[in-house]
N, C-alpha and C positions, 0 to 999 in steps of 0.2 A: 334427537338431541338438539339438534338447530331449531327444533320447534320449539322445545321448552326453554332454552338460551335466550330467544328472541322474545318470548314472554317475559323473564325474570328480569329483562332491559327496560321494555315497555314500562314494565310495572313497579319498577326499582325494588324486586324484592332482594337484589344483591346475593342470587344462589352462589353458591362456587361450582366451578365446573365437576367435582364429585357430586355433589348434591344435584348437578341438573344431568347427568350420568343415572343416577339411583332412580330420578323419577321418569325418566324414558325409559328402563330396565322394568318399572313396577306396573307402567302403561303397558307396555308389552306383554307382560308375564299377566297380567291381569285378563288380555284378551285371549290370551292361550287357554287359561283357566277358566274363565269362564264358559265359551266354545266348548270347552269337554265336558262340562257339569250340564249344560244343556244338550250335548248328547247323548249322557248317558241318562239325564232325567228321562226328554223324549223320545229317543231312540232316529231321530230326523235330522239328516246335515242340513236339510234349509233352514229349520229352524235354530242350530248351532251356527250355522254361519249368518244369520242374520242377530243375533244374540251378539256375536264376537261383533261387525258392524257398529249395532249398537255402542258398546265397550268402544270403541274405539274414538266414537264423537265425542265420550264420557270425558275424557280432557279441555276439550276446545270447550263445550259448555262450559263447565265450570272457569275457565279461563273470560268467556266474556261475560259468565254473571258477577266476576269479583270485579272485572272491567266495568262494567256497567254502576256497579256500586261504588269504586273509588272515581269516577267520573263526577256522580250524583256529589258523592260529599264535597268533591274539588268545588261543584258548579254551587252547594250552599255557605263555601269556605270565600270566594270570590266579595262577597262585600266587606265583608271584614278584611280582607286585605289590600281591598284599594281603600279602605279608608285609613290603614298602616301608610299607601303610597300618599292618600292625601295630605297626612301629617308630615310624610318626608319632606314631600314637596312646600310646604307654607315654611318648613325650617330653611329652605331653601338651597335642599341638596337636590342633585341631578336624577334623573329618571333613572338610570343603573345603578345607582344609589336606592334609589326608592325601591326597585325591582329586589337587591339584595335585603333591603332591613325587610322583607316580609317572606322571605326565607328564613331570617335570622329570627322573627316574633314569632311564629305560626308554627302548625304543627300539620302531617299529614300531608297529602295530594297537593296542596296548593305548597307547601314548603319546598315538594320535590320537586315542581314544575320551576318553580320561581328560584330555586336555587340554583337549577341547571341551568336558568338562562342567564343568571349571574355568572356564573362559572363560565359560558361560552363568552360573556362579552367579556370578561375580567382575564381572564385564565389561557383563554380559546385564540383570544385576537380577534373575533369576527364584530362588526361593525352593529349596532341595534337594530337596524332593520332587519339585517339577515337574522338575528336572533329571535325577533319575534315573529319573523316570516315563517323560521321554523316552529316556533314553539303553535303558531296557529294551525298548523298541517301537520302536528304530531298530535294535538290535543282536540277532540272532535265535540266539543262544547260549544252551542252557541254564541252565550256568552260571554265566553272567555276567548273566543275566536274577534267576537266583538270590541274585546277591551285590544286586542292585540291589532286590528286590523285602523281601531280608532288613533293608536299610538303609531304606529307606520306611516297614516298620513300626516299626522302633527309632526312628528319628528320631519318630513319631510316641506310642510308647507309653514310652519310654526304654527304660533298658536298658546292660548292658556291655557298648559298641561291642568293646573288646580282645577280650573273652570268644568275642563273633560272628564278629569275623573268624577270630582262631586257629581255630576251629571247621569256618568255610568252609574254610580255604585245608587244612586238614586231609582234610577232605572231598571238598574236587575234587582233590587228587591221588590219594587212592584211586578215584575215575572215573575219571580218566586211566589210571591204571594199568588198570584193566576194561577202557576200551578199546580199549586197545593190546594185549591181549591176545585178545579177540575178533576185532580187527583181522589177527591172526597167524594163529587159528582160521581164519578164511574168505579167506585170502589163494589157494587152491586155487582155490577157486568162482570169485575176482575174475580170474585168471590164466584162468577157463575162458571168461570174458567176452570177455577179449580176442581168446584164439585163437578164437574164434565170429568175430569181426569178422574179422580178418583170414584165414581158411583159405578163405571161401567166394569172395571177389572174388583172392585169389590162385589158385585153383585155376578160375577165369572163363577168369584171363590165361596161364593155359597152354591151355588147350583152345582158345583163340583164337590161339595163337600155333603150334599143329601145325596147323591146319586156316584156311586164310587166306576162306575161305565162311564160317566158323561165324561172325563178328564181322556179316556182312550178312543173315544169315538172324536170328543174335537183333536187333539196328539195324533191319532194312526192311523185315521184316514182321512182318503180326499178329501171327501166333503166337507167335513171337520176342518181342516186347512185352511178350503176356501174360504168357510165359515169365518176365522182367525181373520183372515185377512181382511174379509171387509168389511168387519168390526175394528179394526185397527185401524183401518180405511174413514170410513166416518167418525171414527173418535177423534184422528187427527183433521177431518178437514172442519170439525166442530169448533177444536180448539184456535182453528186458526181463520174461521170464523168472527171470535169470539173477540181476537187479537185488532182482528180488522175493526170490528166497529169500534175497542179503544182506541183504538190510534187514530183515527175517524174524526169519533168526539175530540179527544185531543187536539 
């Protein structure tokens, strides 16, 4: 329950504590269930308990592929909202000012970042820097770590806030654009990830589908097992292989 509480904070999904009760109940009840279905398919605790394992990660993945995606849209939400700050800013209101009207125009990821740190300096009492101090080491965005850490020294050395931001929001849209087009570059490689996942357990399930022995000889015994594993074994270090050279290119 602490695990999924601390998710629903992260991520401002606003569960109530019945609701983050039912989904630690359904994680639970899921690895139970599952562990039996794969014992009684295969007749093997290692492979039920490695099954149940499995099920188990089955939360945190999906936890940081949704993280990962409301991150992405935060970091394509970023220009358009310092050019909300830059408008503030030319009307001539204050940078906590500027930080709340783009909570207040915007929608999504960047609404929920930017209204929380309104709310800390408005609401909270705590001073700008420590607001953006935090909102830099809660939010793992380049450049949104950027705009925060460029604001931390301005507020502290002065400086033309207008000048800064025009400059940032200048700036991360030429990265955006870089990575959208590297993203384009390497979309072959990422495509080659996939069919790795999927060629080798679809080409399992035919060979066990002409031959109705072959599913009890890799299932019920050794060698069969061993078989499992280091097929498993190279399919995962393929894919992470595959992972290596995007991030490489990248």
């Amino acid at each position: 329950m602490a695990r999924f509480e601390a998710w629903s904070r992260e991520l401002f999904l606003d569960w109530s504590p019945q609701k983050v009760r039912y989904a630690a109940y359904a994680a639970n009840l899921g690895i139970i269930f599952i562990a039996l279905f794969v014992l009684v398919i295969s007749g093997r605790v290692v492979f039920a308990v490695a099954a149940a394992a499995a099920v188990f990660f089955v939360p945190t993945l999906l936890y940081r592929r949704y993280r990962h995606k409301r991150l992405e849209r935060l970091e394509s939400q970023l220009p358009d909202a310092l050019n909300i700050m830059v408008s503030s800013a030319r009307s001539g209101r204050s940078l906590p000012h500027a930080l709340a009207a783009v909570g207040e125009k915007m929608s999504g990821p960047v609404e929920e970042e930017f209204s929380l740190m309104a709310r800390e300096y408005g609401e909270g009492g705590m001073n700008l820097e420590g607001v953006l101090e935090r909102a830099k080491n809660r939010v793992n965005v380049e450049s949104f770590r950027m705009i925060c850490s460029a604001l931390i020294i301005n507020s502290h050395r002065g400086g033309d806030v207008l000048h800064i931001l025009e400059r940032m929001s200048d700036s991360i849209r030429e990265l955006q654009k870089l990575k959208k087009k590297l993203k384009t570059e390497t979309a072959e490689v990422r495509m080659q990830e996939k069919i790795i996942l999927v060629i080798t357990p679809a080409f399992g399930l035919l060979i066990c589908a002409f031959d109705a022995d072959i599913p009890r000889l890799l299932f019920g015994t050794v060698p069969g097992n061993v078989l499992l594993i280091i097929v498993l074994a190279l399919q995962s270090l393929a894919v992470w292989w595959v992972r290596r050279i995007v991030k490489a290119t990248i």
